[in-house]
N, C-alpha and C positions, 0 to 999 in steps of 0.2 A: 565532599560536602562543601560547606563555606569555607572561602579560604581566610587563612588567618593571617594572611602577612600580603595582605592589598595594600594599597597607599592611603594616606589618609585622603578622606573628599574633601572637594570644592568647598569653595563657600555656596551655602545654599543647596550643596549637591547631596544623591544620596549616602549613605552610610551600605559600603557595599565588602564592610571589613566584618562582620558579624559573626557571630562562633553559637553553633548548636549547644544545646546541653549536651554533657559526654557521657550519657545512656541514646544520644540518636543516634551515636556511631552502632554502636551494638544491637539499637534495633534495626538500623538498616543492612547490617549484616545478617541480621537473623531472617529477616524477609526475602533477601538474597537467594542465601542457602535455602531457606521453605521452598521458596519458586522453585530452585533446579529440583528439592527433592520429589517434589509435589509435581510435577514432569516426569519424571523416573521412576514414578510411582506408577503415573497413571497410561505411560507406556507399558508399563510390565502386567499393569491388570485388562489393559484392551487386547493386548494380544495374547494373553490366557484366555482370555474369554474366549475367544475365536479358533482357539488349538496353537495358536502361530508361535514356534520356540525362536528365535532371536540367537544365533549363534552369538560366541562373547565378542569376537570380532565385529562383525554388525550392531551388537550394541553399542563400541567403544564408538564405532565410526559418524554412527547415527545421533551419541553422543557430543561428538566434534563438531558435527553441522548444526546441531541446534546451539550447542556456545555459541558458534561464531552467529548466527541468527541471530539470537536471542542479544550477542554482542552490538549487532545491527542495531536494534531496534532499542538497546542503552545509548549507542552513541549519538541515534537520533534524538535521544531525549535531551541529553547535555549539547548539544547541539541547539537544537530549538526550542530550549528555553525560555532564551530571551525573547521571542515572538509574543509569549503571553504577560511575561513581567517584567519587561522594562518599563512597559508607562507606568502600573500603579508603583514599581519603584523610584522614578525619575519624579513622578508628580507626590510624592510622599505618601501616597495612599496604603503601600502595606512597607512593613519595613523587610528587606530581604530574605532572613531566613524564612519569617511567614509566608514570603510570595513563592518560595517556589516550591516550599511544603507543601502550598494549597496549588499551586497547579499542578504536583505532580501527583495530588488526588483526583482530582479534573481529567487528570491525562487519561490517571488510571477507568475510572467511568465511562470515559469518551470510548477507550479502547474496549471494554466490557459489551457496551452497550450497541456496539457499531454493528452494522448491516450483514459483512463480511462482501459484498458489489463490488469496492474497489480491489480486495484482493485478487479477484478471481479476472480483473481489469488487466491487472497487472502480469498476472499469466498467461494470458491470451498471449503477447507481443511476442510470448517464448517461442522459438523453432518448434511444432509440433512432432518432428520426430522423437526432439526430448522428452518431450512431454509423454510422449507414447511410448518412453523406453527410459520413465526417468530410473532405473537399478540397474543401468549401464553404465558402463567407464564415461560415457558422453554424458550423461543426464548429472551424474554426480559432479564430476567436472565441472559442468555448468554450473551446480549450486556455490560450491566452495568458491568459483571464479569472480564471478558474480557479486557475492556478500562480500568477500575479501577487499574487490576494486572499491564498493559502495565505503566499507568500512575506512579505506586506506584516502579514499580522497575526503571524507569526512571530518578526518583527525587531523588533514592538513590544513584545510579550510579552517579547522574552528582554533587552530595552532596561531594563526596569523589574525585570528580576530574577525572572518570574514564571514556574514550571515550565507552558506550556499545553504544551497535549498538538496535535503540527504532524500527528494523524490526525483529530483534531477541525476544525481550520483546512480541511484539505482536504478532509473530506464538506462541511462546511457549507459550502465553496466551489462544490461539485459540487450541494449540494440549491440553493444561491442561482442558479445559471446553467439550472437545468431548472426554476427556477419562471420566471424572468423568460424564456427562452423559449417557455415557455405561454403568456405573458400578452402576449408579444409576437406569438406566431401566431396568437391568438386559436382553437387548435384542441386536443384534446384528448388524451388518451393517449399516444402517441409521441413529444407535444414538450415535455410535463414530468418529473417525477421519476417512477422505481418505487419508489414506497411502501413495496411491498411489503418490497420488498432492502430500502430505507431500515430499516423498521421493525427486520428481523434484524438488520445493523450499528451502529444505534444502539441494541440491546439489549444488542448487546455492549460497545459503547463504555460502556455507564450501569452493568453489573452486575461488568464485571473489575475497577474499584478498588471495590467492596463487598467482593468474592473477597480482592485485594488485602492491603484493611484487617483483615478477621475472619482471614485466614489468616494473615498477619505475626502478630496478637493470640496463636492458639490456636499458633503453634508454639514460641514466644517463653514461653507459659505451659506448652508440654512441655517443650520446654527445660528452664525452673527444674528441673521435675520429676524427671528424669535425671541434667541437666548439673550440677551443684551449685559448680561451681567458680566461686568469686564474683567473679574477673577478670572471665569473660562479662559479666557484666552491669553492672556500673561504668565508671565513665568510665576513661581511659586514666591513670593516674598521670604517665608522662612522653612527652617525643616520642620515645621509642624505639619501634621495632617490637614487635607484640604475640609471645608465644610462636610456637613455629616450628607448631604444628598450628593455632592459632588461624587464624595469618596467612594459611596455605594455604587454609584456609576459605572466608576472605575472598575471595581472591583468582583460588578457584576460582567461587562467586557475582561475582563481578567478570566475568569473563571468561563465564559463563552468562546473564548479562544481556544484555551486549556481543554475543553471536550470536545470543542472540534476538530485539534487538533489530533487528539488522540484515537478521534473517531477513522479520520482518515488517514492520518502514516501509521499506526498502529496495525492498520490492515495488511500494510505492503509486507512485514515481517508475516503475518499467520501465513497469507497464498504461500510464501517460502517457506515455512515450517510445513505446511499442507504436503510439496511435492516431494520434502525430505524424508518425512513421512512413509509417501505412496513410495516411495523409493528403497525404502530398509523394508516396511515391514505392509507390504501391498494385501496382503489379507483383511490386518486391521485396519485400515486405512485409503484403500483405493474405492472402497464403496461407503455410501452410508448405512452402515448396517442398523443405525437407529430409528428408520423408516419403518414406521409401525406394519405390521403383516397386513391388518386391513386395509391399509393402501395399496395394496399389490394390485386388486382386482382393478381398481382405475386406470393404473398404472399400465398395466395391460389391455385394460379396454383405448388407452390415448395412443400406444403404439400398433395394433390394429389398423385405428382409426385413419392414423399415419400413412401407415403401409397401403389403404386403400388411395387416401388422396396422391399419394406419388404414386400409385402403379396406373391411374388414369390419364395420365400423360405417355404421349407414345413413345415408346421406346424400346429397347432389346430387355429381355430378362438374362442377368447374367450365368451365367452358366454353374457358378458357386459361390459361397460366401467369401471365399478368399480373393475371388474377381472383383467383386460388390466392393470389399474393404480398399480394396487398390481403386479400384473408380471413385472411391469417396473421397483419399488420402492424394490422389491426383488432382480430384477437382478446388480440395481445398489450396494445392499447392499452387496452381493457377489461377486462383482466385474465381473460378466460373462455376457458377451452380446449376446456369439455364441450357443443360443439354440434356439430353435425352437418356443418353447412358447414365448419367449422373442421377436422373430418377430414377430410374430402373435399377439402380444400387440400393438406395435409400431405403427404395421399398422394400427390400429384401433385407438388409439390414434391420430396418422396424419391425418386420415380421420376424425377425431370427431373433432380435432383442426380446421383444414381447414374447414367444414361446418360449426360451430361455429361464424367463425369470416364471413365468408361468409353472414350469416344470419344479422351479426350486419353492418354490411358495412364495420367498420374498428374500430382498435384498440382503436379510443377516442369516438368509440361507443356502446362499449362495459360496458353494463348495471353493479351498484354498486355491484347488487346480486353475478354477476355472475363472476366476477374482480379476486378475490382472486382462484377460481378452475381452470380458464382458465389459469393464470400464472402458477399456480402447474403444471400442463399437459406439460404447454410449456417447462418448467425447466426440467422437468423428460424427454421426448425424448429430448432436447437439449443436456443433460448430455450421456443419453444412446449412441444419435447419435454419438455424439464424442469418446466414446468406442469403438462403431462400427467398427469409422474408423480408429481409433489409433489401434484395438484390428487384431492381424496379422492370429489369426484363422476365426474370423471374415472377415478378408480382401477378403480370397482366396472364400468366396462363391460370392463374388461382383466384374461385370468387372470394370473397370478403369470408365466408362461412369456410372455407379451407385453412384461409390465413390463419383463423383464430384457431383453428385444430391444429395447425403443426407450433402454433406457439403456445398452447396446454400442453401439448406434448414435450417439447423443448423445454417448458416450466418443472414439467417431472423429472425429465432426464438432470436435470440443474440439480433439483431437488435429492437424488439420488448418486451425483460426483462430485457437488461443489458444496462439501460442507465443512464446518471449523469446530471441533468439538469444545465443549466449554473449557477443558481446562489449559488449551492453546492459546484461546482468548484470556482468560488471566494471567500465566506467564507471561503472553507478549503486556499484560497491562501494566505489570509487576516490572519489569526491565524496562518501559517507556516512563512507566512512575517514578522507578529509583535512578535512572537515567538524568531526569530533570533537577536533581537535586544536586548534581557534582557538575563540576567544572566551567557553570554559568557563566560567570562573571564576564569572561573576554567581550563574546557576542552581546551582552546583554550594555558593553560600556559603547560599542560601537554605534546598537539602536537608538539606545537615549539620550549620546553628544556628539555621534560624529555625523549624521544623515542630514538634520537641520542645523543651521549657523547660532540659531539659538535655545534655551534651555526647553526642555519639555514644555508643553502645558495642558491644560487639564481638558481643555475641547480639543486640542492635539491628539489626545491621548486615546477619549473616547471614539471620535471618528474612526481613526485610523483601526481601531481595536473591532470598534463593531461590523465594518465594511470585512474585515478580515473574517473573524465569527461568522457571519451571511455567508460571505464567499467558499468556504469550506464546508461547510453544511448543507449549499446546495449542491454540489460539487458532490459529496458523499451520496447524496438524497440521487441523482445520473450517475456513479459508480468509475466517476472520474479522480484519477490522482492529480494535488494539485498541491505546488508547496507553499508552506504556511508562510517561511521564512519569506519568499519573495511577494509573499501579500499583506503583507504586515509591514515590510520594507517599505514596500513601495508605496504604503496606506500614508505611514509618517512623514516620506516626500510628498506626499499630496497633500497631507495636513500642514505641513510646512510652510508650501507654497500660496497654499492660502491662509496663513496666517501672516503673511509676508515676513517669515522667516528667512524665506532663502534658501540652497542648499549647500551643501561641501562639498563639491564638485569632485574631489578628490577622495572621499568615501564612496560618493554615487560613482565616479570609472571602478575604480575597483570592485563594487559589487557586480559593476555590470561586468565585467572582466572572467568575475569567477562565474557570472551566469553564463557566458558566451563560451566560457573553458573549459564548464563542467561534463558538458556530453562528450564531445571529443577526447577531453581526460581519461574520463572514467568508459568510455567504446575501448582507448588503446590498453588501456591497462586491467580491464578486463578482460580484452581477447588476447593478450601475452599469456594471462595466467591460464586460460583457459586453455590454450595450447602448451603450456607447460603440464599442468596437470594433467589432461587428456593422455599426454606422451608416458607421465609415470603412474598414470590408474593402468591404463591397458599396458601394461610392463608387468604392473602389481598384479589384476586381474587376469594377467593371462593372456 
């Protein structure tokens, strides 16, 4: 919580020594423990519900992944706190322990309320073999490898005071564990990274704090232009609150950051809770069995529909479903959609899906045997379909009226593997909530005095807060991961330099330092663990 033995502040600075009342200790304990029990609940009544027993082992272990998850997505919070309340701290607008109780309300909402696009963003980038085998030694490996590295560099970053960005730590965890899976299968396409995805998400990660930085700069230089009242942009005269419109200002980008942010890292935890899940307990969890029974008949009418638009493309009919899944899981691995065998699977596939689910009635009756191959099929043409239509050699053999049937179809398959049940989104809101409220301080002294040469101030504040807000919420809105900390960073150097403040060249290398150290970091030290673990699951497994 707040710490009690900070230094005293500045003159003029804030008051960042503050002490809760001591019933918030014990209510954030108690919310704590609710979250894990309220998990462990609602595990144990989804897979009743479905027949599915949970040996005790499986439980403890499925147990272990979600701590450390759910650990994840705390340290994110204490972590990126300071994104959302340094300025109204710096500029006097809320006094500390308010600010970060009220953002970690925010948080908790943003995460509640969110889409679940960028979780399933962040899955993608995984090795698809994993994906397709996550209740193997490999797939578990993966998870534990993974969360660990994001975990281990996030504690050191935020040790030293450094804003890194915990969306950074966890691609670069995810691209380090699908490269050393390559080089450990020694085989190709399905057991390292999608590039591809990779390329899109780290184009995003590199171009929001450019956004960030030029956007804080040019609204901050409207501002003057308009706003002419020279409070804005001055340091604060004394610790009193700024004016009552100012403050609201503030305090409404406070609270705009706070949901965005929660909207979108909050995600990156469920996708991983999602495949820990699919992984212990793939009955309750690898399908949406909450897909109402009257959607079946659609459902089956878009994979027909499917099956016909790919089988009018010439090609071989494969001789079985088990050829069909190999032509599909090859083509993904090579990245080519536009071959002939490759429809000729599809269709077969679409049609084997569709009669399938046809036979069971609907997705929450679809038998425990049969749970885990059914969702494989579905993942592999959902991925393929989405080639398809994205893929522009691909495009020109499909009229316009095709395109749109395989991406109805693609919408259902989505609809039916890629879902968050509610009470994964509250836990993860729960642990990014109470997250924000401990260990603030470091990161939150470095936003507010070390970035610009001089103090905050109140059009500083706002710029940089709302370009940040925008940026992440559109960012969420395209299913893109993008980190808060390095848009909110780099918002303040923007506002800075147009308030000709200046910067501290020696905060800004080191931020840049840990942005430029973070992927490489957290690649090597994710794919050691991954390879250590890997060697003692299949020892443990057999």
């Amino acid at each position: 919580m707040v710490s009690a033995a900070s230094p005293a502040p500045a003159a003029h600075g804030p008051r960042l020594d503050g002490h809760l009342h001591p019933a918030g200790r014990w209510i954030f304990l108690a919310v704590l423990v609710g979250a894990l029990g309220y998990a462990g609940v609602s595990i144990i009544a989804d897979t009743a519900e479905v027949g599915e027993t949970l040996a005790t082992g499986v439980f403890l272990f499925l147990g272990l992944a979600l701590l450390i998850a759910l650990g994840f997505e705390f340290v994110n919070g204490f972590h990126d706190t300071a994104n959302a309340v340094a300025t109204v701290i710096y500029t006097h607008a809320m006094p500390a322990p308010l600010a970060v109780v009220w953002s970690g309300f925010f948080n908790f909402l943003g995460v509640l309320l969110s889409s679940g696009a960028v979780a399933y963003s962040i899955i993608t980038l995984l090795p698809v073999e994993l994906i397709l085998h996550i209740g193997s030694a490999g797939g578990f490996a993966m998870i534990f490898a993974l969360l660990l590295a994001a975990v281990l560099w996030n504690l050191a970053t935020w040790y030293v005071g450094l804003p890194n960005s915990s969306s950074h730590a966890l691609i670069g965890s995810i691209l380090g564990v699908g490269v050393a899976n390559q080089m450990l299968s020694n085989t190709g396409g399905t057991s390292g990274v999608d590039w591809h995805q990779a390329e899109k998400v780290l184009s995003a990660l590199m171009v929001s704090p450019l956004i960030g930085f030029g956007g804080a700069l040019l609204l901050l230089l409207v501002m003057k232009r308009f706003l002419r009242d020279p409070k804005l942009y001055r340091a604060p005269d004394t610790n009193a609150p700024p004016p009552k419109g100012i403050r609201a200002t503030l305090i409404l980008t406070c609270t705009a950051v706070s949901f965005a942010h929660g909207g979108n890292d909050g995600q990156k935890g469920m996708g991983l809770i999602m495949l820990i899940l699919i992984g212990c307990a793939p009955t309750a969890y690898a399908l949406n069995r909450t897909v109402p029974e009257s959607a079946t008949p659609a459902f089956v009418q878009q994979a027909r529909a499917a099956e016909v638009i790919f089988a009018r493309q010439p090609g071989p009919e494969p001789t079985s479903i088990d050829v069909a899944r190999a032509t599909v899981t090859q083509g993904l691995a090579a990245r080519r959609v536009d071959t002939q065998a490759m429809y000729g699977a599809l269709s077969s596939l679409s049609r084997d899906v569709g009669d399938r689910l046809a036979s069971y009635g609907s997705l929450g009756k679809v038998p425990a045997a049969a749970t885990p191959n059914l969702r494989g099929d579905m993942y592999l043409v959902l991925d393929a379909s989405k080639m398809v239509v994205a893929d522009e050699g691909a495009q020109a053999r499909f009229t316009a009226q095709e395109i749109q049937g395989i991406k109805g179809y693609g919408r259902a398959l989505e609809q039916g593997t890629r879902y968050i049940p509610l009470w994964v989104k509250v836990t993860v809101a729960i642990a990014l909530g109470l997250g924000t409220m401990v260990g603030w301080r470091r990161i939150v002294v470095t936003v507010g005095e070390r970035i610009g040469k001089t103090h905050l101030t109140y059009g500083m504040g706002m710029s940089a807060e709302l370009m940040t807000a925008a940026t992440i919420l559109l960012a969420e809105r395209f299913g893109m991961p993008v980190s808060t900390t390095h848009i909110l960073s780099s918002g303040v150097a923007g506002a800075s330099v147009a308030n000709g403040a200046g910067l501290q060249w020696r905060t800004i290398r080191n931020m840049a330092l840990a942005w430029v150290m973070t992927l490489p970091a957290a690649m090597l030290l994710a794919g050691t663990l991954y390879w250590i673990l890997l060697t003692v699951l299949r020892t443990t497994m057999g």
